[in-house]
C-alpha positions as a Markdown table, in Angstrom:
| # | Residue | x | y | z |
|---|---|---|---|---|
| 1 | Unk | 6.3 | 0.6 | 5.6 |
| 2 | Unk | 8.3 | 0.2 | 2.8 |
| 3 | Unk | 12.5 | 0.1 | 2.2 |
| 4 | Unk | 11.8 | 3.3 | -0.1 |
| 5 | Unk | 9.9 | 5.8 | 2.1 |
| 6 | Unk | 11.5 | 9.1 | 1.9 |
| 7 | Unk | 11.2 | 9.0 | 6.2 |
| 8 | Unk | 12.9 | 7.1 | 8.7 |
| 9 | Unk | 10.5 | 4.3 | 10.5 |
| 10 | Unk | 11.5 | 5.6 | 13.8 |
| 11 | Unk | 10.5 | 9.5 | 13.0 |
| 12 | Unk | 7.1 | 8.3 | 11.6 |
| 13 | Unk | 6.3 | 6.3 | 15.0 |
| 14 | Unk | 8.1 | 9.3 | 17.3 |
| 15 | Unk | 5.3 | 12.0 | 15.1 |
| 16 | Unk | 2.2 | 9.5 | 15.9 |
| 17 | Unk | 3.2 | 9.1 | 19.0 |
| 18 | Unk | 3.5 | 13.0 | 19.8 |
| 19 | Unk | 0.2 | 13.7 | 18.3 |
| 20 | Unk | -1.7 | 11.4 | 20.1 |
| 21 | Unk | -0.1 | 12.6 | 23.4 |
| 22 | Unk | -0.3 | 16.1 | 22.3 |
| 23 | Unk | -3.9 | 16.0 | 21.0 |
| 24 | Unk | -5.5 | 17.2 | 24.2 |
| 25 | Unk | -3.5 | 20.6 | 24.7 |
| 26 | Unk | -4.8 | 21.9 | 20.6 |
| 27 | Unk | -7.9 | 22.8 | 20.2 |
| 28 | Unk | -8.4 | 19.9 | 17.1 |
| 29 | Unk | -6.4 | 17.0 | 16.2 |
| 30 | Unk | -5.2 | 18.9 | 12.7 |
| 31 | Unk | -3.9 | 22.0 | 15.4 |
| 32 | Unk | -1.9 | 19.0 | 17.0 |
| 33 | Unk | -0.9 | 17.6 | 13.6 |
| 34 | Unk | 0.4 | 20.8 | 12.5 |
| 35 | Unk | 2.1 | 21.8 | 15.4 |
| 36 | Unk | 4.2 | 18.6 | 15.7 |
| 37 | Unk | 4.8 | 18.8 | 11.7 |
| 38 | Unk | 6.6 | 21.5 | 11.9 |
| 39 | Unk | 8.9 | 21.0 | 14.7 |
| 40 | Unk | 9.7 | 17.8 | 13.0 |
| 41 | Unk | 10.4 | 19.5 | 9.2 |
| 42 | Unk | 8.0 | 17.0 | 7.9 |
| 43 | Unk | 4.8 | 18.3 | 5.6 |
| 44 | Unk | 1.6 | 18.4 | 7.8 |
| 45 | Unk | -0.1 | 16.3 | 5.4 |
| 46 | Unk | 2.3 | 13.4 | 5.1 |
| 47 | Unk | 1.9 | 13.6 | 9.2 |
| 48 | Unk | -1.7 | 13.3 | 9.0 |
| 49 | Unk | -1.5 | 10.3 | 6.9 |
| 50 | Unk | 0.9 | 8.3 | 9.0 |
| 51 | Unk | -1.6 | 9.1 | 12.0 |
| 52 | Unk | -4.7 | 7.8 | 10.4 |
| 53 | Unk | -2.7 | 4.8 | 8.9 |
| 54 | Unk | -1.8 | 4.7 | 12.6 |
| 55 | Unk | -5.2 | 4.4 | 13.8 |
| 56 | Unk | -6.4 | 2.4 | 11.0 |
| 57 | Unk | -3.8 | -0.8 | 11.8 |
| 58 | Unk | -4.6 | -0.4 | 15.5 |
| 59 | Unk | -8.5 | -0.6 | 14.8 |
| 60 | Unk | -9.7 | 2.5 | 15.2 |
| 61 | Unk | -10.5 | 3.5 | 12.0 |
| 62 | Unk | -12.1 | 1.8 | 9.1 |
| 63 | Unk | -10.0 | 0.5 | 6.3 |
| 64 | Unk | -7.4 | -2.2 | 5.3 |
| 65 | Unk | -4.7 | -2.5 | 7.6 |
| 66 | Unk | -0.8 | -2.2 | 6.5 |
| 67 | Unk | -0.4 | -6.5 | 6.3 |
| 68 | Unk | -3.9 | -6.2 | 4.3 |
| 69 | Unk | -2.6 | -3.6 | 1.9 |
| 70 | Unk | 0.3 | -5.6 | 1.7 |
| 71 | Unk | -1.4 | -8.7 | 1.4 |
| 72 | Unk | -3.5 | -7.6 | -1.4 |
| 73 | Unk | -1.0 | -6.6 | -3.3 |
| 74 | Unk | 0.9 | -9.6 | -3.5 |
| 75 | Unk | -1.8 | -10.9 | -4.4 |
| 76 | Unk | -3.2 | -8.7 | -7.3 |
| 77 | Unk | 0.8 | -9.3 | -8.5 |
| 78 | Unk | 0.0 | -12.8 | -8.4 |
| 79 | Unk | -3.0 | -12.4 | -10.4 |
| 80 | Unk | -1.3 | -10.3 | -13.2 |
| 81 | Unk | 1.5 | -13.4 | -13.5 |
| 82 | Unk | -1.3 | -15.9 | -13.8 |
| 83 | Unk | -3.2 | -14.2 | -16.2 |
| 84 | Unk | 0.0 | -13.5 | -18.3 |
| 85 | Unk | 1.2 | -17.4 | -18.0 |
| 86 | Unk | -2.7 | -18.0 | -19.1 |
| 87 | Unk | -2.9 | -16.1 | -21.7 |
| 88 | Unk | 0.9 | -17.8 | -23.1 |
| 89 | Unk | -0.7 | -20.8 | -22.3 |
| 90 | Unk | -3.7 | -20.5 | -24.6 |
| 91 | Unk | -1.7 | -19.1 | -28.0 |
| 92 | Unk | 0.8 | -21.8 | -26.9 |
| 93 | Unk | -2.4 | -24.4 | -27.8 |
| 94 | Unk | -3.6 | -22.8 | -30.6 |
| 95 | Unk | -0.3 | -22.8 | -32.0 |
| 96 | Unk | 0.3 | -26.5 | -32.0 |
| 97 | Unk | -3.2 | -27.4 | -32.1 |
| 98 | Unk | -3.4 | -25.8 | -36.0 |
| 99 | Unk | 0.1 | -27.2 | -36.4 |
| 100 | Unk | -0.9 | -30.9 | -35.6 |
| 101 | Unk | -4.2 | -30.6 | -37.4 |
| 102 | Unk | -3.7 | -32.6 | -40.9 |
| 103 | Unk | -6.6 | -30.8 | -43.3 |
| 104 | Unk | -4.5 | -27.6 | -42.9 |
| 105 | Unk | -3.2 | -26.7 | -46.1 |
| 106 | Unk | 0.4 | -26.5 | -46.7 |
């Protein structure tokens, strides 16, 4: 994940990790989830998203992996950058294209 996650890389893999070996002894995965939340001090929910992003990058779940996510953002960023050097681009011509045009009145 990202430098700015409020959690430490290691605690996110240690509560995946314990769910999915704990799993079996609840009787549902959210009874596992919650369990191992709260010996951890981290919010149930936050733990049930790092274990479907879990099982989403190792394929099995549907949905856009972590390098995909990433992926696509770099590239929408690239996107926005092109469009905004586009857009300079095309005032940038109409500027000098009225400037160079002689039956513009002065």
């Amino acid at each position: 994940m990202t430098g700015r996650s409020r959690y430490p890389q290691e605690l996110r893999e240690r509560a995946v990790r314990m769910v999915l070996e704990h799993r079996g002894e609840h009787p549902s995965e959210w009874a596992a989830i919650s369990s191992i939340a709260t010996k951890l001090g981290v919010h149930r929910e936050t733990v049930r998203l790092w274990v479907r992003r879990d099982q989403i990058d190792n394929g099995e779940r549907a949905g856009l992996t972590t390098e995909e996510r990433e992926r696509l953002r770099q590239l929408e960023r690239e996107n926005r950058e092109l469009r905004r050097a586009n857009e300079i681009l095309k005032s940038a011509s109409v500027f000098f294209a009225t400037e160079l045009d002689g039956r513009r009145p002065r």
